[in-house]
C-alpha positions as CSV (number, residue, x, y, z in Angstrom):
1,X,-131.0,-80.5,105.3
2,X,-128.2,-79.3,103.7
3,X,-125.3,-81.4,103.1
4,X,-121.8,-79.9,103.7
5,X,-118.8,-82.2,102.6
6,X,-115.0,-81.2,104.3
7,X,-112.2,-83.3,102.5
8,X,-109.0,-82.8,103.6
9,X,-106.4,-85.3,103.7
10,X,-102.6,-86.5,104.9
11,X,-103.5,-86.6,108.4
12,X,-107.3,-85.2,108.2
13,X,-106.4,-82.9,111.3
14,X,-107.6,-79.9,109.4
15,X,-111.0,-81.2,108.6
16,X,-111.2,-82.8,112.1
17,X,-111.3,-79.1,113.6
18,X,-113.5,-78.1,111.3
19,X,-115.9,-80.8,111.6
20,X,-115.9,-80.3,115.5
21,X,-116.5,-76.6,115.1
22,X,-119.3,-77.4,112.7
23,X,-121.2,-79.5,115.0
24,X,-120.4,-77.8,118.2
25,X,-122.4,-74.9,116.2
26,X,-125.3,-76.8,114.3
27,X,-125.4,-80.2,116.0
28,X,-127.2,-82.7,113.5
29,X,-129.3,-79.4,111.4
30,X,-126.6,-80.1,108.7
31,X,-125.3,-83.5,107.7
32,X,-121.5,-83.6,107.3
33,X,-120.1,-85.7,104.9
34,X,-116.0,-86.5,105.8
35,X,-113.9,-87.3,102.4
36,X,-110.7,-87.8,102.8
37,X,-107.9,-88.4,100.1
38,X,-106.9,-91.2,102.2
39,X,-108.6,-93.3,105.3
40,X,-106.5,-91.7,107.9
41,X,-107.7,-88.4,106.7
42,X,-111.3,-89.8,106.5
43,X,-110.9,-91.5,109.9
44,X,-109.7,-88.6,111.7
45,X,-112.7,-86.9,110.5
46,X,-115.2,-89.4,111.6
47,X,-113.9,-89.2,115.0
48,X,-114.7,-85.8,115.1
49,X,-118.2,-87.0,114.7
50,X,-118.8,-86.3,110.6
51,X,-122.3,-88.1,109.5
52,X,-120.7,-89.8,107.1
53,X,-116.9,-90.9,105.2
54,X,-115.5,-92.3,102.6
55,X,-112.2,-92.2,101.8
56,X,-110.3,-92.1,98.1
57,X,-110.8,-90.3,94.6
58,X,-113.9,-92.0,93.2
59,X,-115.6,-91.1,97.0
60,X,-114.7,-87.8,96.4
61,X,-115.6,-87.0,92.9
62,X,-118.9,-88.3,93.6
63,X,-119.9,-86.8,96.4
64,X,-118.8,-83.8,96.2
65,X,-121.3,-83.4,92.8
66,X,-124.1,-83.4,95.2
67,X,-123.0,-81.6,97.8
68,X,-124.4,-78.1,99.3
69,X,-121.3,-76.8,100.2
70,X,-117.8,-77.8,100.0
71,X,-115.1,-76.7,102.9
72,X,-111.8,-77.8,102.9
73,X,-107.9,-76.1,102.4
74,X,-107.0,-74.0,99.4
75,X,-105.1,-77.2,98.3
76,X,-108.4,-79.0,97.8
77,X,-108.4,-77.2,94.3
78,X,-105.0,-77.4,93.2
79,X,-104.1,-81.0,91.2
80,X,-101.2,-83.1,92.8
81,X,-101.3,-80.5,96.1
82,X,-101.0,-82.6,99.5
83,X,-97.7,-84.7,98.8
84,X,-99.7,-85.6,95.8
85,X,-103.2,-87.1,97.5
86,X,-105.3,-84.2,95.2
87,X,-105.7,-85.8,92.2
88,X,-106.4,-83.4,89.3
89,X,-109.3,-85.3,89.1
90,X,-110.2,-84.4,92.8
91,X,-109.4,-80.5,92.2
92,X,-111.8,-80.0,88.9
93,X,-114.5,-81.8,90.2
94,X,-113.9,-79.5,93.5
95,X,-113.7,-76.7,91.4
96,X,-116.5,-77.5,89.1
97,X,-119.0,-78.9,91.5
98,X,-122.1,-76.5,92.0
99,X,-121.4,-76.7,95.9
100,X,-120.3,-73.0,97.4
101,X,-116.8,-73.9,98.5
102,X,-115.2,-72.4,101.6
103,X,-111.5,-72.5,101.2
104,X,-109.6,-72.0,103.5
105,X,-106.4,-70.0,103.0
106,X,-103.7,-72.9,104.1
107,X,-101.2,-74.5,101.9
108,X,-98.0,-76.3,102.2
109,X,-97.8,-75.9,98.1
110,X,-95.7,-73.1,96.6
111,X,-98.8,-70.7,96.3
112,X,-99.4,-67.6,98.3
113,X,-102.6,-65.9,98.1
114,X,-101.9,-62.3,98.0
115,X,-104.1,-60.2,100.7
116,X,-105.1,-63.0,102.8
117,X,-104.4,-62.0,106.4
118,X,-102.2,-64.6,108.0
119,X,-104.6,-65.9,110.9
120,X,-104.0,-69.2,113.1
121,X,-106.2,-72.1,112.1
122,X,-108.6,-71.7,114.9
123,X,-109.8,-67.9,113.8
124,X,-109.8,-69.2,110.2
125,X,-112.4,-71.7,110.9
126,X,-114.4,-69.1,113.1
127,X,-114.3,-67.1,110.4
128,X,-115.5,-69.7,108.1
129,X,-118.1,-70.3,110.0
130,X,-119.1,-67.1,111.6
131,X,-118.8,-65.0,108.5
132,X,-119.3,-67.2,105.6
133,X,-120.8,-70.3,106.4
134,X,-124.1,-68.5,108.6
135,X,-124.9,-66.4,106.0
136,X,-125.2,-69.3,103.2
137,X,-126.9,-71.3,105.4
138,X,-129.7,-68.9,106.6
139,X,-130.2,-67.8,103.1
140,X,-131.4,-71.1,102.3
141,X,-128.4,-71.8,100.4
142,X,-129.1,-68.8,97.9
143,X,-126.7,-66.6,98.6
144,X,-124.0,-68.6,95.9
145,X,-122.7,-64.7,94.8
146,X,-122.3,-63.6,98.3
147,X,-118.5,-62.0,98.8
148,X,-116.3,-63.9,101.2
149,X,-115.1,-62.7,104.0
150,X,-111.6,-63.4,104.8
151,X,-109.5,-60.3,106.1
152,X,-107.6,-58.8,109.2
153,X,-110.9,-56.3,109.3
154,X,-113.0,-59.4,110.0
155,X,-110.5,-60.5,113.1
């Protein structure tokens, strides 16, 4: 089973919709871990029926070391994003972990990612799933080089 981890924190309402997305499409044939850079993050997420959560750096930096895949905002890899809550600890071990990560292309930082389409957050998580997500997961997880697909082309 592979194990998919979505952090997102402040108010978690990113990973919430992601999280209900993911199990309205694979029910319990992936477990979902929640990690949230706070508990109302983490909460939020566990409501939206994640497997597991755990809230806080340390949770994070653990976790996300043995996860399959990692899905979570652009901010997720980008130290002291989220009013501060992303640690730089938080976005190398994100960035470093062996997980594919799924980013998706939200901030409220001052970075803009130049050719990213500027899709609401409902077709960004379709998208995710639909176009990137699938792919990795009926590949058996192999498919770590596989291009992204993120793009007004792919509306």
């Amino acid at each position: 089973m592979k194990r998919i981890c979505v952090i997102d924190g402040q108010g978690g309402g990113i990973g919430a919709a992601v999280i209900k997305k993911l199990k309205e499409k694979y029910g319990e044939t992936v477990e979902i871990n929640a990690l949230g850079t706070n508990a109302i993050a983490t909460a939020q997420m566990l409501k939206a029926r994640a497997n597991r959560g755990a809230s806080g750096e340390n949770a994070i930096l653990r976790t996300v070391a043995e996860a399959d895949v990692i899905i979570g905002s652009i901010a997720v890899v980008l130290a002291h994003a989220m009013m501060g809550e992303v640690t730089a600890g938080i976005a190398e071990a994100v960035a470093s972990s062996p997980a594919r990560k799924i980013l998706i292309p939200l901030s409220q930082e001052s970075v803009e990612i130049v050719g990213v389409s500027l899709l609401p957050l409902p077709r960004l998580i379709d998208v995710l799933i639909e176009k990137n997500l699938d792919g990795y997961l009926k590949s058996g997880g192999t498919a770590r080089g596989a291009k992204p697909v993120i793009g007004e082309d792919h509306v």
